[in-house]
ZAMARGU-4260 file (C-alpha; in steps of 0.2 Angstrom, whole numbers, plus 5000, padded with zeros to 4 digits):
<rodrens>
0) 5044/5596/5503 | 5031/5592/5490 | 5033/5579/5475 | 5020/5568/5463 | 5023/5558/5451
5) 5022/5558/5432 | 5013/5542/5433 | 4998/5548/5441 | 4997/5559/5425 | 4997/5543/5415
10) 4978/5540/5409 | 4982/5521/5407 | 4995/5520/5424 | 4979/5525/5433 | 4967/5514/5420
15) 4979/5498/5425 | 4978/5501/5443 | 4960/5502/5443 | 4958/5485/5433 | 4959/5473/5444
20) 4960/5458/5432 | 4979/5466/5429 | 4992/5458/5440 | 5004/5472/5449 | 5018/5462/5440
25) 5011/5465/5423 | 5007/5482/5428 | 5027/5485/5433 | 5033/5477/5416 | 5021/5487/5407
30) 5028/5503/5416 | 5043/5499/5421 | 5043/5504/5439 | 5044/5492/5455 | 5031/5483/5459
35) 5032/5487/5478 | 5026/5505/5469 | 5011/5498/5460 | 5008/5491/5478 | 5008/5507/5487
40) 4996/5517/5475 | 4985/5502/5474 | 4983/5501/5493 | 4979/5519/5491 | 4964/5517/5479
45) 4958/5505/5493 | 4959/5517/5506 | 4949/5528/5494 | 4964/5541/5491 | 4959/5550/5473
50) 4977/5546/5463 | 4970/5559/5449 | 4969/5574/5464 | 4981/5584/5462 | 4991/5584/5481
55) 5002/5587/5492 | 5014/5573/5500 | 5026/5576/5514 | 5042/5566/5517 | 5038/5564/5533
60) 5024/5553/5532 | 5031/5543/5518 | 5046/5540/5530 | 5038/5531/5545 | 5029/5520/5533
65) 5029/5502/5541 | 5019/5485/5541 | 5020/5473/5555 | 5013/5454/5556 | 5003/5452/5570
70) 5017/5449/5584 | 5020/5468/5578 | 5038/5459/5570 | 5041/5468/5555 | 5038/5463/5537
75) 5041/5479/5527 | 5045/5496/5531 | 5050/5510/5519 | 5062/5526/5526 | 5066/5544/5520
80) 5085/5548/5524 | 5099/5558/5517 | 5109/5544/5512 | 5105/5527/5502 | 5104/5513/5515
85) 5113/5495/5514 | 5110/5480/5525 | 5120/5487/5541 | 5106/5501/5541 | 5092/5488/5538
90) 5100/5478/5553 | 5102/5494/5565 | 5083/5497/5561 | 5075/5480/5564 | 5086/5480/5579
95) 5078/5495/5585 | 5061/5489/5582 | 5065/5474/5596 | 5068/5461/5583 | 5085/5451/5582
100) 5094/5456/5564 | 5103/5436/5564 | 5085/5426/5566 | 5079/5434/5549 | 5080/5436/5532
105) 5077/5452/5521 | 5081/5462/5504 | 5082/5480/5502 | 5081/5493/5490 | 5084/5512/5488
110) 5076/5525/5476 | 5084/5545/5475 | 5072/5557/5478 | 5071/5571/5464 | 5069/5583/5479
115) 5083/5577/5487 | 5088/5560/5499 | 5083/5544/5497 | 5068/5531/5499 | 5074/5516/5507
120) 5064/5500/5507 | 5066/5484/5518 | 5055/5470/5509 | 5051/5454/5512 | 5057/5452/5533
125) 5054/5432/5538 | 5061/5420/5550 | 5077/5412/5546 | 5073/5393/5542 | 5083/5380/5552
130) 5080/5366/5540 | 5071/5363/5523 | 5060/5357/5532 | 5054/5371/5538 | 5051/5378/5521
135) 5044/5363/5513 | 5033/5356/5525 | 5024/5335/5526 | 5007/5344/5520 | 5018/5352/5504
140) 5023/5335/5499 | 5006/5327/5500 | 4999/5342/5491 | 5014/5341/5478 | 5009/5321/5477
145) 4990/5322/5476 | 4991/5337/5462 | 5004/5321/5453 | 4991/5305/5454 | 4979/5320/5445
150) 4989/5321/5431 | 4982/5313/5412 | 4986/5316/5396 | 4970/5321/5384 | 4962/5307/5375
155) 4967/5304/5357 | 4958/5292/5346 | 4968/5290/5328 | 4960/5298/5313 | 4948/5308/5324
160) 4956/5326/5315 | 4963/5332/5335 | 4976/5345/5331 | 4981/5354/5316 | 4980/5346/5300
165) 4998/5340/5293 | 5000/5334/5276 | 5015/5318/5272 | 5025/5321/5261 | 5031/5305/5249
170) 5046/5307/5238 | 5052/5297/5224 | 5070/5302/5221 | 5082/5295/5207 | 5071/5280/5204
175) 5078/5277/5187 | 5069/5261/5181 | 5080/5251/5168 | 5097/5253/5175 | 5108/5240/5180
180) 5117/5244/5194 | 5111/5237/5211 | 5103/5224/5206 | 5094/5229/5190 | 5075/5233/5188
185) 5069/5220/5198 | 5078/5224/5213 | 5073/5243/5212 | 5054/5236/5208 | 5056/5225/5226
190) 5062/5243/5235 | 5049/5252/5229 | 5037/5241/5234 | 5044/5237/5251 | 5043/5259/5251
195) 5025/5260/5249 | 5019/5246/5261 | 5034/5254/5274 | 5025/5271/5269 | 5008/5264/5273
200) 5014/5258/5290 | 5023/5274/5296 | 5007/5283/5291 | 4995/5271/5302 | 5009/5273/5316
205) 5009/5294/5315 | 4990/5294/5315 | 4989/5281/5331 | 5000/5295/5340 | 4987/5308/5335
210) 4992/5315/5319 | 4979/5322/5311 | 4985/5317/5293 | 4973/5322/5279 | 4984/5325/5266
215) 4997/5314/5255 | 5007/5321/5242 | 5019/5309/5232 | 5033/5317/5223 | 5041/5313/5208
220) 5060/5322/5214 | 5067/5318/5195 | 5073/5304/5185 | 5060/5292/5185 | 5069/5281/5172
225) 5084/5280/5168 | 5086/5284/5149 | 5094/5279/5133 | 5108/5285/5124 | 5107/5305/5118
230) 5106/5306/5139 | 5125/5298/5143 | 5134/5288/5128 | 5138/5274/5142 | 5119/5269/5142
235) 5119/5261/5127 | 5127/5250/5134 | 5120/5248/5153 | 5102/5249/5152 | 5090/5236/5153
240) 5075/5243/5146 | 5072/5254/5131 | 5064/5270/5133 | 5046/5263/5129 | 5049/5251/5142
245) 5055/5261/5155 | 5042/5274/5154 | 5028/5261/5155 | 5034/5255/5168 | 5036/5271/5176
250) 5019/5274/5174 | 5014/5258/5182 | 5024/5262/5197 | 5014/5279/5200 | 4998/5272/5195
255) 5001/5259/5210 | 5006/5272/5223 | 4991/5282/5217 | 4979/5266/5217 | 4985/5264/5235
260) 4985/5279/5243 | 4977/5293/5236 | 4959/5285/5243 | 4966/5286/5260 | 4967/5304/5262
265) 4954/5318/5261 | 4967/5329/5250 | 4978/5323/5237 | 4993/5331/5228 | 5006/5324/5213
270) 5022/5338/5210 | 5033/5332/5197 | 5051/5341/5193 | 5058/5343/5178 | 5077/5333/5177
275) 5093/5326/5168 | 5087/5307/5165 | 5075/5305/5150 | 5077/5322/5143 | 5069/5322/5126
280) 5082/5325/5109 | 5100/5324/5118 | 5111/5321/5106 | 5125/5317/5119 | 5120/5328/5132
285) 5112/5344/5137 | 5130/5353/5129 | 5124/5347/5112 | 5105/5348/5115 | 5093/5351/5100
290) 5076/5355/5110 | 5071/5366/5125 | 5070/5361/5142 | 5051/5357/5143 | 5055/5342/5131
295) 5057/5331/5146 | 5051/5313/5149 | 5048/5318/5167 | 5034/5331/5164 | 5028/5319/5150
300) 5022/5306/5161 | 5015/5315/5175 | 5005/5323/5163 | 5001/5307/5157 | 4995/5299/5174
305) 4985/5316/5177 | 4976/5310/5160 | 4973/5291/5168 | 4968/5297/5184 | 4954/5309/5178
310) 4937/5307/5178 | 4937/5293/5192 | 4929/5300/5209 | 4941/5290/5219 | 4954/5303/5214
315) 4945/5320/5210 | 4955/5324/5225 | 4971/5325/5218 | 4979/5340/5211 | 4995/5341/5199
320) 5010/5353/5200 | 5017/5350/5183 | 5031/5362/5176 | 5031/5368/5159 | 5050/5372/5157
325) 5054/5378/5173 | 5066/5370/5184 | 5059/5375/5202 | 5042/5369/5205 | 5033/5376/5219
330) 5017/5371/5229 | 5007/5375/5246 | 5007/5359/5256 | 4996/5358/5273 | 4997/5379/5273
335) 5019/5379/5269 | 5025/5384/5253 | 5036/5371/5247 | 5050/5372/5232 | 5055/5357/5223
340) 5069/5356/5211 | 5078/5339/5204 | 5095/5346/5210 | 5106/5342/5192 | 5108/5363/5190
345) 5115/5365/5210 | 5131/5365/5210 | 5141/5354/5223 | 5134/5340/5233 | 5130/5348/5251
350) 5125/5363/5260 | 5137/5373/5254 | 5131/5372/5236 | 5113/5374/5239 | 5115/5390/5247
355) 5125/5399/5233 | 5113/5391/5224 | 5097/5397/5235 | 5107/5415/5237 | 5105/5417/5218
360) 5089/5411/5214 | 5080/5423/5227 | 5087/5439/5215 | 5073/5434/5204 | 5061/5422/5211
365) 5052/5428/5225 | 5044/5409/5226 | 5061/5403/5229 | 5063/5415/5246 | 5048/5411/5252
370) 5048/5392/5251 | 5049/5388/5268 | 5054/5368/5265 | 5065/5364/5249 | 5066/5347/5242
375) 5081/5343/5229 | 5085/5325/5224 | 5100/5320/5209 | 5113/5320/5223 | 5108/5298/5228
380) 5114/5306/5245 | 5101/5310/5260 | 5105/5325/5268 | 5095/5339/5278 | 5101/5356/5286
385) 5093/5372/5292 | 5094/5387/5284 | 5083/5400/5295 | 5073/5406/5284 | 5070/5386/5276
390) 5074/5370/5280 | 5082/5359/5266 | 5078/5338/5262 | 5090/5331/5247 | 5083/5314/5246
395) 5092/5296/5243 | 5089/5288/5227 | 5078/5273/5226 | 5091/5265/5214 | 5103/5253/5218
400) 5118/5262/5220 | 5126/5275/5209 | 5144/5270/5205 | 5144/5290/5199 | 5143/5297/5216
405) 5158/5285/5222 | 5171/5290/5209 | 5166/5309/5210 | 5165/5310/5227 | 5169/5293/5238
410) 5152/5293/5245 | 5140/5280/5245 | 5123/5279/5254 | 5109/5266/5257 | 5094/5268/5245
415) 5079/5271/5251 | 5065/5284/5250 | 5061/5300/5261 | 5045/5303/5270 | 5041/5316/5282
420) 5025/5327/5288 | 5022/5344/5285 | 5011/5358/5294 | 5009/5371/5306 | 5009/5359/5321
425) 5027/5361/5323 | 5040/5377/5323 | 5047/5371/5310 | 5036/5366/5298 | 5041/5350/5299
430) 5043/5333/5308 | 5045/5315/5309 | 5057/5311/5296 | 5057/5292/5288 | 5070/5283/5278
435) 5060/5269/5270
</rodrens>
């Protein structure tokens, strides 16, 4: 009887079992065979056998095939039979070899031969162990314990740059400067400061860990101010500050964040959204609106800071995502494209909403799919899901409260402002979210 196998007609079969930097595992996933087979024509390239040589095999020398330790007790054996053997067999054959079947432990395999019977392989023949420890011995454990007094963390000095660069992301969500609720404009002025020195310290305390932080972007999420009457007929009469007023002190507010932080960073970025607060010529809201969407106070005065912050060195850095008209903004932050949009066009306030949302602005916007983080405000909610294909941040409001989001919905949520860092040193993109 005669048989050779396709593989030996494999140019790369024979290629792998010749490179001996290829482990015979690999070489079995790679092939999808045993590895006891790699084995065998492995140990017959070391006996010199030409694997390419078109040759003869008898059964009967495959049959007898057997390795002993040096006792002559057996630690494999491989047998030709008409029948597929199970562990009885395998018993019946150690027995017969002078070896007791109930001192030893073994596993067994069987492969049908195309010309007819059966290879059947005893592998892996060792004493039975009395004890564990027979199989984990006194020198194992000092081994185990001297490899643990080895073990030490790689130095990290804060700032150095180790490990990929990440970006944090600072958003300023629903600040809305001059209303009343919550404590007026000086308590929202108190939490925005208390935000940037809290933002300062989280930074110092992400680089002391070892983030190598080299970028800042702050985010204007919408609603800077809070806005006058042709917004919402109720503020005439609950704002504190005129729209002059408020937008100065907008602008101030930035101008301090920028002051601060841009200097601190190699890279700098400012993305501004357009939004429903300090719309330009409402005449009782968007319904009854009597200019285009660009006309918006929010794009207004990042394009204003752009204009005070040019032309000084300590800022040449920086660089300004401004929409004209369009209501997503979108930007590439530390190597991940990033979407922003106020929220006041997504309908409902949760997951839910975004996604409908989401599901229809991919139809047209290719940007909009490919945003790997999305950033929405206008909800004065923080929230944060997975999508799979992106991750979504809705942020809190740095206001002091909306009694809005109580009656329409019975929620209520601290204020506060949303930080987190963004890169490719984690799988998603993202980590280390902060509620300042």
């Amino acid at each position: 009887m005669t048989e050779r196998s396709p593989l030996l007609d494999d140019p790369k079969f024979i290629a792998d079992l010749e490179d001996s930097t290829i482990s015979g595992g690999e070489i079995s996933r790679r092939h999808r065979i045993a590895k006891s087979v790699v084995n065998k024509y492995r140990r017959r390239l070391r006996e010199g056998v030409s694997l390419t040589a078109a040759r003869t095999v008898t059964a009967a020398i495959q049959a007898d095939e057997i390795h002993l330790n040096s006792d002559n007790t057996i630690v494999s054996a491989t047998r030709m039979a008409d029948s597929a053997w199970g562990a009885s067999e395998w018993r019946e054959f150690i027995r017969a070899k002078g070896q007791d079947p109930d001192t030893v432990t073994f596993t067994y395999g069987v492969t049908s031969n195309p010309g007819g019977g059966y290879w059947n392989k005893l592998l892996n023949v060792r004493p039975l162990a009395q004890s564990m420890a027979e199989l984990f011995t006194d020198a194992d454990v000092e081994a185990a314990q001297k490899r643990v007094r080895l073990w030490k963390l790689p130095t990290r000095t804060p700032g150095a740059g180790l490990g990929a660069p990440v970006a944090a992301v600072l958003n300023l969500a629903d600040m809305q400067l001059g209303k009343s609720e919550g404590g007026g404009v000086e308590a929202t002025e108190q939490r925005l400061y208390d935000g940037l020195e809290n933002f300062q310290q989280w930074v110092a305390r992400q680089r002391k860990g070892g983030r190598n932080i080299d970028e800042v972007v702050i985010v204007n999420n919408g609603d800077p101010g809070e806005g006058i009457a042709g917004n919402y007929a109720s503020q005439t009469h609950t704002v504190e500050k005129n729209l002059r007023s408020q937008m100065n002190l907008v602008l101030d507010v930035w101008q301090a964040y920028a002051r601060n932080l841009y200097p601190q960073f190699d890279k700098g970025q400012f993305v501004s959204v357009l939004c429903n607060h300090m719309e330009f010529g409402r005449q009782g809201g968007a319904k009854n609106s009597i200019t285009g969407d660009s006309d918006n106070g929010s794009a207004f005065l990042a394009e204003t800071l752009r204009r005070v912050l040019s032309g000084r060195s300590e800022f040449d850095h920086v660089e300004f995502t401004i929409p004209h008209d369009e209501m997503n903004v979108y930007t590439t932050v530390a190597g991940i494209p990033m979407g922003f949009n106020h929220g006041h066009k997504i309908p409902g306030s949760d997951a839910a909403g975004f996604e409908k949302w989401l599901n229809g602005q991919v139809r047209g916007d290719r940007q909009a799919y490919e945003a790997r983080i999305w950033v929405t405000a206008h909800k004065h909610n923080f929230q944060q899901w997975e999508m799979g294909s992106t991750h979504v941040f809705q942020c809190p409001s740095c206001d002091g409260g909306s009694k809005w989001l109580r009656d329409a919905t019975g929620r209520f949520s601290r204020s506060g402002i949303l930080a987190f860092l963004v890169g490719e040193h984690e799988p998603l993109s993202w980590s280390d979210p902060a509620f300042l």
